[in-house]
C-alpha atoms as an extended CHARMM CRD file, in Angstrom:
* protein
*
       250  EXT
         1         1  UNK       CA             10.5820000000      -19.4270000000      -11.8520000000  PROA      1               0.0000000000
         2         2  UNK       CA              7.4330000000      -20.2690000000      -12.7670000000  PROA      2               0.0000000000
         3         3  UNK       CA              8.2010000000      -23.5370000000      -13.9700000000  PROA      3               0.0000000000
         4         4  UNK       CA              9.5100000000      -24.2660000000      -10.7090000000  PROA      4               0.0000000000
         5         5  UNK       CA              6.3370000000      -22.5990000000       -8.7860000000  PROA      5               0.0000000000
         6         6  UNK       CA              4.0180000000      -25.1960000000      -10.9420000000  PROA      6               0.0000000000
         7         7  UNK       CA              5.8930000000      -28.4290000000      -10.2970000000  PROA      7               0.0000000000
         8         8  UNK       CA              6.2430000000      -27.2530000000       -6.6380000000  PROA      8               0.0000000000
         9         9  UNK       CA              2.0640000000      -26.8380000000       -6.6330000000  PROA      9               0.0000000000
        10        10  UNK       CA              1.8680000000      -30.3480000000       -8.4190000000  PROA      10              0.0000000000
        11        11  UNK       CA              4.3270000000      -31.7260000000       -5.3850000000  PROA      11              0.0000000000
        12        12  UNK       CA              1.9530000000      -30.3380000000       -2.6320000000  PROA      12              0.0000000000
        13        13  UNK       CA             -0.8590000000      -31.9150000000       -3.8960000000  PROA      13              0.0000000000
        14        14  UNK       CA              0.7460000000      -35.3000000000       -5.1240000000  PROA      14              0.0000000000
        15        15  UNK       CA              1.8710000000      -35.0130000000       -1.0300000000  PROA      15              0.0000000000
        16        16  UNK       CA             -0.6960000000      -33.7420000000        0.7300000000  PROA      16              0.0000000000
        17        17  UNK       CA             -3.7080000000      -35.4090000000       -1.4870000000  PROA      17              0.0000000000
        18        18  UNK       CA             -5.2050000000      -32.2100000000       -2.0550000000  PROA      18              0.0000000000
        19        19  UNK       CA             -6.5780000000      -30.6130000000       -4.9630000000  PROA      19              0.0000000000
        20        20  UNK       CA             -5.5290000000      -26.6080000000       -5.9780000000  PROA      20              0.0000000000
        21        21  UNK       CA             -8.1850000000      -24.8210000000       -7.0810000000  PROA      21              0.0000000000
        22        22  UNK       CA             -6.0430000000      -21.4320000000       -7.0210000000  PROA      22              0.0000000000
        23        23  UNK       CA             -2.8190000000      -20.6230000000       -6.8420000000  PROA      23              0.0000000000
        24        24  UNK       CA             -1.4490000000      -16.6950000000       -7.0420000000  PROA      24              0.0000000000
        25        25  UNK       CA              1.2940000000      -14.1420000000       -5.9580000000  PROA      25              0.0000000000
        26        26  UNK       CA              0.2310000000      -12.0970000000       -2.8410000000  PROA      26              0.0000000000
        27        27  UNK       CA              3.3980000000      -10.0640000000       -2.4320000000  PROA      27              0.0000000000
        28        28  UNK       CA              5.4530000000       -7.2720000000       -3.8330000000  PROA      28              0.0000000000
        29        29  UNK       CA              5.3620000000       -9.2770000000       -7.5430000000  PROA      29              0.0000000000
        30        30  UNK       CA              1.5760000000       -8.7780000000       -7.2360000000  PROA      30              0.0000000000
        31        31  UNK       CA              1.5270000000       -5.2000000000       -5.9620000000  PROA      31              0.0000000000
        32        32  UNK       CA              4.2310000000       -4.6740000000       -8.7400000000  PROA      32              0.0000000000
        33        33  UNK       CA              6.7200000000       -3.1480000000       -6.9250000000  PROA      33              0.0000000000
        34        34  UNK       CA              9.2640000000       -5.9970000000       -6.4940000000  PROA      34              0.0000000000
        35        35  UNK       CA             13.1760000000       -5.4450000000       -5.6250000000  PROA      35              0.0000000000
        36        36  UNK       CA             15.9630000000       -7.3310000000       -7.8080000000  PROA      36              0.0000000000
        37        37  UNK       CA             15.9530000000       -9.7330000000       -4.8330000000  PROA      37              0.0000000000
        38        38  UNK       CA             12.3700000000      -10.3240000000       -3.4180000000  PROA      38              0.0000000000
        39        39  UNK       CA             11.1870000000      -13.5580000000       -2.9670000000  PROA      39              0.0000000000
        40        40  UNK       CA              8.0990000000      -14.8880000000       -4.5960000000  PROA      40              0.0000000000
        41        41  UNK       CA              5.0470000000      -15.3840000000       -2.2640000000  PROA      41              0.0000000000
        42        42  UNK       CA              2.9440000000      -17.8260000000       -3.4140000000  PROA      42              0.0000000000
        43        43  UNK       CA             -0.5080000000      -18.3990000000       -1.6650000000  PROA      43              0.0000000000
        44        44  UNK       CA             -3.1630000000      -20.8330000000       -2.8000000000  PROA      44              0.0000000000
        45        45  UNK       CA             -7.2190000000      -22.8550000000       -1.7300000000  PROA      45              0.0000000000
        46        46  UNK       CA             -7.4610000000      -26.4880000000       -2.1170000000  PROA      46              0.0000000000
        47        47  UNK       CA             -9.7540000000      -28.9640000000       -1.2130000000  PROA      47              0.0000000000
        48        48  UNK       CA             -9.2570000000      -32.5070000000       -0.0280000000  PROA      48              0.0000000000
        49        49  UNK       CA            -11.3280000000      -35.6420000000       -0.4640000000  PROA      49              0.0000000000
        50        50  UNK       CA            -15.0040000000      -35.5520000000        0.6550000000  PROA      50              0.0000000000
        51        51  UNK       CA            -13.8140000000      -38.2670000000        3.7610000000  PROA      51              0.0000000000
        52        52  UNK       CA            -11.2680000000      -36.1110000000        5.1630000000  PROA      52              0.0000000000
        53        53  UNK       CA            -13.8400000000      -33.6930000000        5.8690000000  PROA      53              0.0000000000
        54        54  UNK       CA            -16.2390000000      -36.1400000000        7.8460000000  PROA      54              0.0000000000
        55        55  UNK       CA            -13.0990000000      -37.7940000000       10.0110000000  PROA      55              0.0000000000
        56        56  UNK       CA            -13.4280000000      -37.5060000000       13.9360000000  PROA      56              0.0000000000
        57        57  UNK       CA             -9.6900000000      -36.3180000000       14.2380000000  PROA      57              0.0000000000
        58        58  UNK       CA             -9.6660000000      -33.0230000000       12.7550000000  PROA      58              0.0000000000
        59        59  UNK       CA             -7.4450000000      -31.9250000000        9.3010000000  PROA      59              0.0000000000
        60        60  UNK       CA             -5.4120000000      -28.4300000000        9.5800000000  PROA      60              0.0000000000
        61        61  UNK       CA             -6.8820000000      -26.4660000000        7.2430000000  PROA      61              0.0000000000
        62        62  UNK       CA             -3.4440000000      -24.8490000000        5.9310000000  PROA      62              0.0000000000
        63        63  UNK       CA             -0.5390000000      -26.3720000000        3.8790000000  PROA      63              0.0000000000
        64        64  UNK       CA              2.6960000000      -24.1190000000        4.7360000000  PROA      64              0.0000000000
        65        65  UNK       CA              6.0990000000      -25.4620000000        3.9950000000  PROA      65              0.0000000000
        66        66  UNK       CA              9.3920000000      -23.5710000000        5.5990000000  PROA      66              0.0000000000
        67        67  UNK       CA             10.5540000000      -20.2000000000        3.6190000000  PROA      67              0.0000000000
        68        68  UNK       CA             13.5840000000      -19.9110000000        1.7460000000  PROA      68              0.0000000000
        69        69  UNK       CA             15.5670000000      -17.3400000000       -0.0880000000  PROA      69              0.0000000000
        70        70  UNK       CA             13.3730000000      -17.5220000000       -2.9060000000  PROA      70              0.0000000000
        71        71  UNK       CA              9.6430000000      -19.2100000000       -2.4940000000  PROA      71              0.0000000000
        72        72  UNK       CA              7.9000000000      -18.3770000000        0.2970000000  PROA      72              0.0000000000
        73        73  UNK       CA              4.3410000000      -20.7020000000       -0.6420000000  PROA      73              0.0000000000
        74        74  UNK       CA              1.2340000000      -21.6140000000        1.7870000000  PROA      74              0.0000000000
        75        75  UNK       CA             -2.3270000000      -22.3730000000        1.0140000000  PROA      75              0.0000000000
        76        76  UNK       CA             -5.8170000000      -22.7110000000        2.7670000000  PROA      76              0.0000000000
        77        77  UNK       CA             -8.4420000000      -25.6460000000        2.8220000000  PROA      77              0.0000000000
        78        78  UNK       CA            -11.5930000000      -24.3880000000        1.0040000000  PROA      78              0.0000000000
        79        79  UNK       CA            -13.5760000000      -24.0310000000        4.4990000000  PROA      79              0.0000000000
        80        80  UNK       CA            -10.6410000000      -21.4670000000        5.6440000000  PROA      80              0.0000000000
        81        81  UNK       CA            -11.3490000000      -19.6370000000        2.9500000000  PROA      81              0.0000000000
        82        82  UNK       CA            -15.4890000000      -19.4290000000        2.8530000000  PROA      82              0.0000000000
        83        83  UNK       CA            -15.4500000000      -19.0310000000        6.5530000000  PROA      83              0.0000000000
        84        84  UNK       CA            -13.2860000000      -16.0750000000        6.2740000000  PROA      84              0.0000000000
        85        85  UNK       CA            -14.9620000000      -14.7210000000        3.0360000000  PROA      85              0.0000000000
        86        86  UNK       CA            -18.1150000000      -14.3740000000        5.2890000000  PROA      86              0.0000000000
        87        87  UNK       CA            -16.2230000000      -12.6090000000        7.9770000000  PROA      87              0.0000000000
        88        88  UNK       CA            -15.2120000000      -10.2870000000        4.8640000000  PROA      88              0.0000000000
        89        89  UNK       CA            -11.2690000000      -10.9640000000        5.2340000000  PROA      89              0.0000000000
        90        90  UNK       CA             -9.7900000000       -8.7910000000        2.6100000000  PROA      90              0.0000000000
        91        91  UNK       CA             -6.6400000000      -11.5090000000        2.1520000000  PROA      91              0.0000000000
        92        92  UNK       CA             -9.2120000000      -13.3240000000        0.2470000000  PROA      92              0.0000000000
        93        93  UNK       CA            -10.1860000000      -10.3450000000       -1.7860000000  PROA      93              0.0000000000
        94        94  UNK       CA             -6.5210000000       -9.7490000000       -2.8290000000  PROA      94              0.0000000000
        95        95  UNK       CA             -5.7440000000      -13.4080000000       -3.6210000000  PROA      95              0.0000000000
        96        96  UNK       CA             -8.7110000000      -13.6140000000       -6.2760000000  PROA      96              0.0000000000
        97        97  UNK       CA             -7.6910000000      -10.0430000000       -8.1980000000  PROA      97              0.0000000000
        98        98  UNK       CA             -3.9070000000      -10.8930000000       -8.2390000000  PROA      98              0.0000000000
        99        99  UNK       CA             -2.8650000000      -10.1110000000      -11.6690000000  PROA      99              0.0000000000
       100       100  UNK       CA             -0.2060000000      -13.0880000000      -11.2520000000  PROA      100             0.0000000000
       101       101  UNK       CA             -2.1480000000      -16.2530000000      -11.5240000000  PROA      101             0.0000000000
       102       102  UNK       CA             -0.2050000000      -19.7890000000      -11.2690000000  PROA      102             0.0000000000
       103       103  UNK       CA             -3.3180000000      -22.0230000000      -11.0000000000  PROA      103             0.0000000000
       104       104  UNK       CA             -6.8920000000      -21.0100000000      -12.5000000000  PROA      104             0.0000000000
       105       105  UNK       CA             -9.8960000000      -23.3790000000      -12.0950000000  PROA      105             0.0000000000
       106       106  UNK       CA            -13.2780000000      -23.6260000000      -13.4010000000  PROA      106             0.0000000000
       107       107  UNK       CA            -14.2000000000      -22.8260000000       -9.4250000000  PROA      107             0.0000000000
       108       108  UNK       CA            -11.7330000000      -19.8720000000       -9.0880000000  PROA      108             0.0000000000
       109       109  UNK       CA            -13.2660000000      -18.2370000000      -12.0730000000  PROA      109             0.0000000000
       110       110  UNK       CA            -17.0200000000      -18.8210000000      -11.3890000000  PROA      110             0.0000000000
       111       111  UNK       CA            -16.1180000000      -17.7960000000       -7.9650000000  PROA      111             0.0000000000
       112       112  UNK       CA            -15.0450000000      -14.2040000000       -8.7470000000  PROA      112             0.0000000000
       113       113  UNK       CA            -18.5000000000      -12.8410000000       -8.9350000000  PROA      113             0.0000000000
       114       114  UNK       CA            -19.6650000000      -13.8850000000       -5.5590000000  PROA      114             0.0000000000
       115       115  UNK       CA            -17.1550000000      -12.1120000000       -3.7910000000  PROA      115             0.0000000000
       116       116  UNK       CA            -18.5850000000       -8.9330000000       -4.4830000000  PROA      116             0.0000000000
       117       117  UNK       CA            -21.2780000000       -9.7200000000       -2.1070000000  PROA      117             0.0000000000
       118       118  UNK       CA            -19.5840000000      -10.3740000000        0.6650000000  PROA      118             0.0000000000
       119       119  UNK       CA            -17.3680000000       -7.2140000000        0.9620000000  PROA      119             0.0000000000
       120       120  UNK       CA            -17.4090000000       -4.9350000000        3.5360000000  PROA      120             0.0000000000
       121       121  UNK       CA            -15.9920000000       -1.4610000000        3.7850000000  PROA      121             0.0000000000
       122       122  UNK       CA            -15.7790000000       -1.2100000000        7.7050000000  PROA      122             0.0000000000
       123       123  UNK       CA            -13.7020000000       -4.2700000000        7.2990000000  PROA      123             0.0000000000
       124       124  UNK       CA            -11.2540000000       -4.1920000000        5.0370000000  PROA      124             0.0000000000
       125       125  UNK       CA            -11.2340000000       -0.1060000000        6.1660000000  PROA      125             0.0000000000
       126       126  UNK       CA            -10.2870000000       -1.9140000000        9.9480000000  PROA      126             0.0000000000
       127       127  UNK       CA             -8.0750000000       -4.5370000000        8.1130000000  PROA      127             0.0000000000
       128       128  UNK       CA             -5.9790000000       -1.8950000000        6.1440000000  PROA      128             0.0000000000
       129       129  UNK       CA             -5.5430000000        0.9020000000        8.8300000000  PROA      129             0.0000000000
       130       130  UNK       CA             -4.4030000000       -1.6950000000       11.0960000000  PROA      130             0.0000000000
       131       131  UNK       CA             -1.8260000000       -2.5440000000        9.0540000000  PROA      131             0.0000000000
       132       132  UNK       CA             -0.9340000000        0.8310000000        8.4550000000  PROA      132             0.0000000000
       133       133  UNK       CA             -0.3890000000        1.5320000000       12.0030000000  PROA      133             0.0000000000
       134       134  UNK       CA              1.8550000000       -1.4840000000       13.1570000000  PROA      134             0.0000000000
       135       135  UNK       CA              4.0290000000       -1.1580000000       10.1050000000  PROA      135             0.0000000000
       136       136  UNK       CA              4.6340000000        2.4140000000       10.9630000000  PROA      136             0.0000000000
       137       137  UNK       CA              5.3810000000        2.4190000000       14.4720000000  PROA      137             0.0000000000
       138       138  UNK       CA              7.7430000000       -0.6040000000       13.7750000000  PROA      138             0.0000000000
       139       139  UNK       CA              9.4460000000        0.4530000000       10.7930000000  PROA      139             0.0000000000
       140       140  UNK       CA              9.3100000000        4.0520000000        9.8370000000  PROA      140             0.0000000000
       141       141  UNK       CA             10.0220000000        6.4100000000       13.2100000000  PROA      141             0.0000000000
       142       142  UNK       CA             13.9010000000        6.2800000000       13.3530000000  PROA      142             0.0000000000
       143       143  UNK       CA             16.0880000000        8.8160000000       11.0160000000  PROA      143             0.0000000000
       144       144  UNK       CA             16.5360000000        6.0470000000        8.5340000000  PROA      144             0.0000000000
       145       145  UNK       CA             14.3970000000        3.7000000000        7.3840000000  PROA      145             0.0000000000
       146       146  UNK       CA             14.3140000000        0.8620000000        4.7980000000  PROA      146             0.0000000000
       147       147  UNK       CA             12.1620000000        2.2560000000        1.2360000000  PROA      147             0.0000000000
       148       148  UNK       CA             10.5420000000       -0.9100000000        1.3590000000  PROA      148             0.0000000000
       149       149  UNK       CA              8.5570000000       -0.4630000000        4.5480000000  PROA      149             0.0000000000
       150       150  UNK       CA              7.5700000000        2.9180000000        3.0930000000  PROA      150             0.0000000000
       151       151  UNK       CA              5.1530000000        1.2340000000        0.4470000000  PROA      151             0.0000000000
       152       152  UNK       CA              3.5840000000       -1.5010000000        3.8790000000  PROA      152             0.0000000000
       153       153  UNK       CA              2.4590000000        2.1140000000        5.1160000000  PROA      153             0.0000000000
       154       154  UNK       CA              1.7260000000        4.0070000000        1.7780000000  PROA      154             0.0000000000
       155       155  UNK       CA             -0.5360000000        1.0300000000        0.1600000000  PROA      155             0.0000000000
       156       156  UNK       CA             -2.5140000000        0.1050000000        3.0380000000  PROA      156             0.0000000000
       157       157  UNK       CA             -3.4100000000        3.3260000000        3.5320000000  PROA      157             0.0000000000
       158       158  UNK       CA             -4.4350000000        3.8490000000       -0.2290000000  PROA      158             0.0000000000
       159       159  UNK       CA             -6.0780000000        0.9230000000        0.0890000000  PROA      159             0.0000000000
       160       160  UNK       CA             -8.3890000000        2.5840000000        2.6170000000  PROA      160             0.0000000000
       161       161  UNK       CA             -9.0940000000        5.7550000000        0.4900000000  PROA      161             0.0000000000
       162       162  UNK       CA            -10.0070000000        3.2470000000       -2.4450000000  PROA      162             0.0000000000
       163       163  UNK       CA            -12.7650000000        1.5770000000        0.0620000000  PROA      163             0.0000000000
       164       164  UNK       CA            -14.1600000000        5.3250000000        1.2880000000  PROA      164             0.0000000000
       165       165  UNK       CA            -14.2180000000        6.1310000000       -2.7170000000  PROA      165             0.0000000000
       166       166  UNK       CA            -15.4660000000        3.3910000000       -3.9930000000  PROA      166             0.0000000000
       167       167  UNK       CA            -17.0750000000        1.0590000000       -1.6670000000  PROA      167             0.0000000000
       168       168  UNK       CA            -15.2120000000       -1.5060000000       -3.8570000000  PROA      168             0.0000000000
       169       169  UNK       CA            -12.0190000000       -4.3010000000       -2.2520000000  PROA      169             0.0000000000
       170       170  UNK       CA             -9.2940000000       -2.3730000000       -3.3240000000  PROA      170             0.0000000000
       171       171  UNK       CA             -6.5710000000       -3.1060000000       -6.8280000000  PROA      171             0.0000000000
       172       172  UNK       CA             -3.4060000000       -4.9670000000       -5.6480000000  PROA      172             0.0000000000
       173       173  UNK       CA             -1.2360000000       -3.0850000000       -8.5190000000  PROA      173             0.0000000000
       174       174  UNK       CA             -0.0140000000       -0.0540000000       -6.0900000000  PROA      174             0.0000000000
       175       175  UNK       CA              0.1870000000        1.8280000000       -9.5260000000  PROA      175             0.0000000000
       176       176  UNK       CA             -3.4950000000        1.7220000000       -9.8010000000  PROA      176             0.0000000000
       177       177  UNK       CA             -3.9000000000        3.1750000000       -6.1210000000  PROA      177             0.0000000000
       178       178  UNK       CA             -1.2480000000        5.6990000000       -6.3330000000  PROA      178             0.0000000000
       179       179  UNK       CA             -2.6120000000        6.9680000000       -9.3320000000  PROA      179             0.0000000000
       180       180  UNK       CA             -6.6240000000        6.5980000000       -7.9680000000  PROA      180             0.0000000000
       181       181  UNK       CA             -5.8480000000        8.0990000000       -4.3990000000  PROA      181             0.0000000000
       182       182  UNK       CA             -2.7730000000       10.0930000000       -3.6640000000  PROA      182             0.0000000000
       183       183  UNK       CA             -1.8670000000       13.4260000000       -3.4090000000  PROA      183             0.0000000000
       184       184  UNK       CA             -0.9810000000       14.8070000000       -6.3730000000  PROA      184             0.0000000000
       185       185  UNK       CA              1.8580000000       16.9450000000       -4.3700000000  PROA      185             0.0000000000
       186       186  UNK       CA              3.5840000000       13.8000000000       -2.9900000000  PROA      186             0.0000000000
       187       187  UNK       CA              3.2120000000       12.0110000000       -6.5960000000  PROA      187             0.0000000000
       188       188  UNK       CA              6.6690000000       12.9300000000       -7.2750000000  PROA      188             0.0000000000
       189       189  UNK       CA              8.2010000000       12.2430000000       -3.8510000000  PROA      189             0.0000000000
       190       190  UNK       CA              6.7900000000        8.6660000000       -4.0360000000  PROA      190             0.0000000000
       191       191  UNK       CA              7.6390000000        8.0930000000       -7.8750000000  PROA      191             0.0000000000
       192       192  UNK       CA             11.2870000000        8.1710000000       -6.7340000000  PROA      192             0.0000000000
       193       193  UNK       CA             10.6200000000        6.1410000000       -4.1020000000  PROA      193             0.0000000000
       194       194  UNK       CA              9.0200000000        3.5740000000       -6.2010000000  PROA      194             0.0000000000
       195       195  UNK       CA             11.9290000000        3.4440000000       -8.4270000000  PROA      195             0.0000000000
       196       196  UNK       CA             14.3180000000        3.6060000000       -5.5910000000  PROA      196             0.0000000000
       197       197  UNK       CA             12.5540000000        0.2560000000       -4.4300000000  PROA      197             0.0000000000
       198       198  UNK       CA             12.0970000000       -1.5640000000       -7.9280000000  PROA      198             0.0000000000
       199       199  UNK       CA             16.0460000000       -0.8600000000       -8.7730000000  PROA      199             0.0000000000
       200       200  UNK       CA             17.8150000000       -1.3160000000       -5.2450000000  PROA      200             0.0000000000
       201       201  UNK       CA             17.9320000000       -4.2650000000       -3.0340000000  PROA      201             0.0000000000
       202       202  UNK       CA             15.5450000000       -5.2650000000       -0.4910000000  PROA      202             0.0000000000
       203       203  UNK       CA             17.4310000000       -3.6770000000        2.3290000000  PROA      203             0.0000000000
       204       204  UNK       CA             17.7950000000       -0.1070000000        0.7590000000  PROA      204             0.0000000000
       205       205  UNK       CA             17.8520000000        2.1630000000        3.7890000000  PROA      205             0.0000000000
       206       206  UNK       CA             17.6310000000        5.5430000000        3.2860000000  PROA      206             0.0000000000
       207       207  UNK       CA             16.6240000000        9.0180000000        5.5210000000  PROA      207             0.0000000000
       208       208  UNK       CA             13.4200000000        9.4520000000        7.1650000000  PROA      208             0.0000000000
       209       209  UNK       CA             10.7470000000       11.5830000000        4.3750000000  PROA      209             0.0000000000
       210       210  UNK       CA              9.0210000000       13.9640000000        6.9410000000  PROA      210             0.0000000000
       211       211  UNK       CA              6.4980000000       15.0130000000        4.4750000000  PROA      211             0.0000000000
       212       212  UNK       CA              5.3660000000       11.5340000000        3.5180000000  PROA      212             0.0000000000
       213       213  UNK       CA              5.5810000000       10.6160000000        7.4920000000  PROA      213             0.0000000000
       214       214  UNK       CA              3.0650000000       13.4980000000        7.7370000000  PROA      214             0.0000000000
       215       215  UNK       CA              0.7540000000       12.5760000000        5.2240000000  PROA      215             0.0000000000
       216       216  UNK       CA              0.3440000000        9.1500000000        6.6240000000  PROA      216             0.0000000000
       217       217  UNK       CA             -0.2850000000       10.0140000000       10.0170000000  PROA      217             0.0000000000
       218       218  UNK       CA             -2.7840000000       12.2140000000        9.2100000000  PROA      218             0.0000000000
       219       219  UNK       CA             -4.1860000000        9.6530000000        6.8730000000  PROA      219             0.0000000000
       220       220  UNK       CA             -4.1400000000        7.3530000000       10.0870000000  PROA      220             0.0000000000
       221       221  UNK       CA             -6.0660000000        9.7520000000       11.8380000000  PROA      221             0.0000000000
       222       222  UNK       CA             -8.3270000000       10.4780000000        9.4820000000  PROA      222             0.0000000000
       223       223  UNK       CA             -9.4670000000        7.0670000000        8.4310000000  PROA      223             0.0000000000
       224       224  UNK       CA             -9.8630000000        5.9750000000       12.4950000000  PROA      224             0.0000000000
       225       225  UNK       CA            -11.9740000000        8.5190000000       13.3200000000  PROA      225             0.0000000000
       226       226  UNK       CA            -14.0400000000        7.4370000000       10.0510000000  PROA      226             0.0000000000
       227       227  UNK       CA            -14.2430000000        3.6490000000       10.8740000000  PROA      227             0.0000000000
       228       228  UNK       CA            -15.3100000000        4.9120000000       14.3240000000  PROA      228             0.0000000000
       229       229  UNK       CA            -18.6260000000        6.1870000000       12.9970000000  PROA      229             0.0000000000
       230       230  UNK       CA            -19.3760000000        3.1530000000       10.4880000000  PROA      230             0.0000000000
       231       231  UNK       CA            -22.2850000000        0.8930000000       11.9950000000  PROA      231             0.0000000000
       232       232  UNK       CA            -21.5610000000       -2.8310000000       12.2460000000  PROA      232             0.0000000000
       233       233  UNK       CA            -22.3580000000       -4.9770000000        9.3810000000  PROA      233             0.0000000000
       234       234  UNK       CA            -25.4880000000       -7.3510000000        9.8970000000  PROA      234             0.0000000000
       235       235  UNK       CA            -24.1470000000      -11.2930000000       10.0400000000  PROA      235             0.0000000000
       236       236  UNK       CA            -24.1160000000      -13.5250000000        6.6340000000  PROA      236             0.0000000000
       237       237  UNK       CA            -26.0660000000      -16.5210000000        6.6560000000  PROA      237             0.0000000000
       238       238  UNK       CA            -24.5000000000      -19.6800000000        5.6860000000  PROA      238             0.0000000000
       239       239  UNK       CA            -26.3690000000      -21.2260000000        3.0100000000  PROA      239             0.0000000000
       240       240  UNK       CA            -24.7020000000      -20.0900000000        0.2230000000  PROA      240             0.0000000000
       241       241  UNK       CA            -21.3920000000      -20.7430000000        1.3410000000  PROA      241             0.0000000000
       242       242  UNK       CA            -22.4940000000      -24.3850000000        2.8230000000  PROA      242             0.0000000000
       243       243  UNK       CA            -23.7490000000      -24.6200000000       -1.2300000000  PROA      243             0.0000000000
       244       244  UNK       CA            -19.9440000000      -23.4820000000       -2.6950000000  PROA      244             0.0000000000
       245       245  UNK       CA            -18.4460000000      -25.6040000000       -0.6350000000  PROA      245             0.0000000000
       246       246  UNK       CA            -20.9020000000      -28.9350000000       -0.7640000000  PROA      246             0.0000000000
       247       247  UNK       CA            -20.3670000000      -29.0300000000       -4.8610000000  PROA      247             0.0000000000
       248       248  UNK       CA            -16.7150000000      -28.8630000000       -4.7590000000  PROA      248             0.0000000000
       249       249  UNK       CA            -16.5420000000      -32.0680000000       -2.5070000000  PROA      249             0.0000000000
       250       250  UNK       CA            -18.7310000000      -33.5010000000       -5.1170000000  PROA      250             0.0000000000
């Protein structure tokens, strides 16, 4: 599958004139938890030629091409991806730890280090409990539920523990926040659900797990009423983003 992941990169930019300066898994694969049948999510930054960028009829600044069964692949133009790193937008965090890379540049690696900078806890705290909330009212209130959506609730909220710990963009491996941030008491409840999930299908149902419902709505809770007393972070200036993004058009 790789194979086919790499001539499919090599496609988009032999199409869309582009150049990929990263290209990595963002889903279950990365969080290494992935079913017998999950797709592969593919997500990747490119840059186009320096004239595209100074044409009076604007350029979208994302590539996405139609899902399938199998590859589910978009990317962002370079300015997506600075303006949202100033904005903090922990998607960008996750796409440069990914411990499945497809595409590695000499940018993607000297980028890695400046991300650090830009990080803030209030934010990808806000990002994560957000997504904790909508996945659980949508997936996990009836009396049977598919395991999957148990692990959209369980990492985000892990995620946000890791942030309150640490002060640090969280790991994408779930085994490294499980084993960092949860309850030692649910460890064994959620180590059957984890195999449960790697062995079984993608649309495993199984009965509702009261105790882990608990333990993530008091997470919820917990983590709102923490994010509610965080101050604002001050506004980034531009400059050295302006500077990444002028010497990759050269």
């Amino acid at each position: 599958m790789k194979e086919v992941i790499l001539r499919k990169l090599n496609e988009i930019e032999r199409a869309e004139n582009v150049r990929i300066i990263l290209a990595v898994e963002s889903g279950s694969r990365a969080w290494g938890f992935a079913s017998p049948d999950s797709d592969y999510d593919v997500r990747f930054i490119y840059v186009r030629p320096k004239t595209d960028y100074l044409r009076l009829e604007s350029v979208r600044d994302v590539i996405e091409y139609p899902i399938d069964d199998v590859l589910d692949i978009n990317g962002w133009d370079l300015s997506k991806a600075l303006r949202h790193l100033r904005k903090s937008n922990p998607t960008l965090f996750e796409w440069f730890s990914s411990p499945v890379v497809y595409r590695s540049t000499r940018f993607s690696e000297e980028f890695r280090p400046v991300l650090a900078a830009y990080f803030s806890s209030k934010r990808g705290l806000s990002h994560y409990i957000s997504m904790a909330c909508s996945n659980f009212r949508a997936y996990l209130t009836g009396g049977q539920v598919k395991a999957k959506k148990y692990f959209y609730v369980l990492r985000p909220v892990l995620a946000c523990r890791w942030i309150l710990d640490r002060g640090t963009p969280p790991p994408m491996m779930f085994s490294e926040l499980m084993e960092a941030e949860l309850s030692k008491e649910l460890m064994p409840e959620v180590g059957r659900l984890l195999d449960l999930k790697i062995s079984a299908p993608e649309v495993k149902s199984i009965p509702r797990i009261d105790s882990l419902n608990r333990y993530l709505l008091d997470s919820i809770e917990e983590i709102q009423k923490i994010i509610a007393s965080l101050p604002d972070d001050p506004s980034r200036d531009w400059a050295e983003l302006d500077s990444i993004f002028q010497s990759q058009l050269a």
